[in-house]
N, C-alpha and C positions, 0 to 999 in steps of 0.2 A: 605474581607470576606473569600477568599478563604485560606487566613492562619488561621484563626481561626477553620476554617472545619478540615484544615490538623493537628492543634493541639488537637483536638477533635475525632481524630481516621481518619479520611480522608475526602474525598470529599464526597461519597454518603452515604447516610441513611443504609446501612450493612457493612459498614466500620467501622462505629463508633459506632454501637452497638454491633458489633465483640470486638470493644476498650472498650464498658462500661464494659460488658460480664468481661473480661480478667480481669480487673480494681478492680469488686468486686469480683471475684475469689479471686484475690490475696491479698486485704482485709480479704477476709474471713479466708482464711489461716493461714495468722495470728494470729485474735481476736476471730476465733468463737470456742467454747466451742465441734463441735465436729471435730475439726482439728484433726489429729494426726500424726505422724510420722511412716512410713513404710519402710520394707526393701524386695527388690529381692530376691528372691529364688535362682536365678541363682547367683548374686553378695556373696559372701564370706563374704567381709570386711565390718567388721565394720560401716565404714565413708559411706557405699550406703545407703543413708536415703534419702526418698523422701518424704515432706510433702501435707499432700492430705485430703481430708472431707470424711468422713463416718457417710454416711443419711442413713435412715431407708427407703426399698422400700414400701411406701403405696397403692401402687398397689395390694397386693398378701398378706393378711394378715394372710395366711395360714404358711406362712417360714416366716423363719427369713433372709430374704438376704436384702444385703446393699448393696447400689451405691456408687463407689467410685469417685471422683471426682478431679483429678491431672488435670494439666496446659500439654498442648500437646505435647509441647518439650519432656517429660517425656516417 
């Protein structure tokens, strides 16, 4: 049992929802429609592309700001 927990993100119940978490992130990034492609300010070149989600905050319907949502290495 304890390898199937470790292949499921870890041993406790916030390991492995830390692992789902990540999991449809990085699904999402790929497939979803508001994925997109961003570049640093401070980076120059060309090839600094970081892919990341741009949601709409429904919180504050008064502006227009959007949550960005990149993987944390980033």
């Amino acid at each position: 049992m304890k390898r199937r927990l470790e292949v499921a993100g870890g041993t406790t119940q916030q390991d492995r929802m830390i692992h789902d978490k990540r999991v449809s992130l990085d699904r999402a990034l790929i497939y979803s429609y508001q994925g997109a492609n961003i570049r640093i300010l401070d980076k120059m070149d060309n090839d600094s592309h970081i892919r990341c989600l741009i949601n709409p905050d429904k919180l504050k319907m008064d502006y227009d700001d959007k949550i960005l949502s990149v993987p944390f290495e980033t």
